[in-house]
C-alpha positions in Angstrom: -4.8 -7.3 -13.1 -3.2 -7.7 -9.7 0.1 -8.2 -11.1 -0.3 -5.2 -13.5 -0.9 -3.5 -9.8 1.7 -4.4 -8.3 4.1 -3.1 -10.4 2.8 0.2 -10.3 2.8 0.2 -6.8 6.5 -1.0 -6.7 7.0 1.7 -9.6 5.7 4.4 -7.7 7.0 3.7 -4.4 10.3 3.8 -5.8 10.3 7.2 -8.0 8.8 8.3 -4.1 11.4 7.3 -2.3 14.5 7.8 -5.0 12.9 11.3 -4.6 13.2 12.0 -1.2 10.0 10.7 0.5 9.4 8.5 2.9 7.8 5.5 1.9 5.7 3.0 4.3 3.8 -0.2 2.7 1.2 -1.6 5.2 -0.1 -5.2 4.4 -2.5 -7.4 5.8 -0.1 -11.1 7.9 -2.7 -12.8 5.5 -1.1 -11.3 1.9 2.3 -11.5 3.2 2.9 -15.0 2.7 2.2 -14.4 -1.4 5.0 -12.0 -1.6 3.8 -8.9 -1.5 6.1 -6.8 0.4 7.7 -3.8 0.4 11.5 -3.7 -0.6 13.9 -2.9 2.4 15.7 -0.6 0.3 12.5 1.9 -0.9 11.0 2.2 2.6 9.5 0.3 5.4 6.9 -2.3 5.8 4.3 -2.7 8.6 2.2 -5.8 9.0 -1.2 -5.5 9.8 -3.8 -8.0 11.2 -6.8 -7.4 8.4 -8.1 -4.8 5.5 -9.7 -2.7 8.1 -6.6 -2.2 9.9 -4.6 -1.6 7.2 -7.0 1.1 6.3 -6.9 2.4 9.9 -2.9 2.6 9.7 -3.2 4.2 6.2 -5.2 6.9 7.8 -2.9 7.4 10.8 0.4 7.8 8.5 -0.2 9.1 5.2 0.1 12.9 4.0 -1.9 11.7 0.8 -3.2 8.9 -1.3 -2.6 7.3 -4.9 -5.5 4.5 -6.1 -3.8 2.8 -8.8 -5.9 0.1 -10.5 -6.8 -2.6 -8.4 -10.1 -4.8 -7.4 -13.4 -4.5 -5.4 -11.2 -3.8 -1.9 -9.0 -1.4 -3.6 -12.6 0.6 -4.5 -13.9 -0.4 -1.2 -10.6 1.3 0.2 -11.2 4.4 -1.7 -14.9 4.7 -0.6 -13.6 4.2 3.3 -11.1 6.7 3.0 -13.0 9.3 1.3 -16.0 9.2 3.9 
């Protein structure tokens, strides 16, 4: 399943950006190693220290949110954000 996220979040963030927007992936120094980064050419990328502070920076820099499919942290995120 986390593949199968991935590459909607790659998908999106790229119809986002080809369309104008500005796009910003955040990511925990922990995941980075596995390759999951954003691609220089569809935005920017800002290294976080942990899943809290990526939901803190989420908070401070997006207009709106898109859950795609994901795991228990990507429903943990949702429930954070929406309280």
């Amino acid at each position: 399943m986390e593949e199968v996220t991935e590459g909607y979040q790659k998908v999106v963030s790229e119809a986002a950006f080809i369309r104008g927007s500005q796009v910003l992936g955040i990511i925990p120094r922990v995941l980075k190693p596995l390759g999951s980064s954003s691609d220089s050419s569809t935005g920017e990328e800002l290294v976080v220290s942990d899943m809290q502070e990526r939901i803190t920076e989420m908070l401070n820099y997006a207009d709106a949110f898109i859950f795609l499919p994901g795991d228990l942290a990507t429903l943990e995120a949702l429930i954070t954000l929406a309280s």
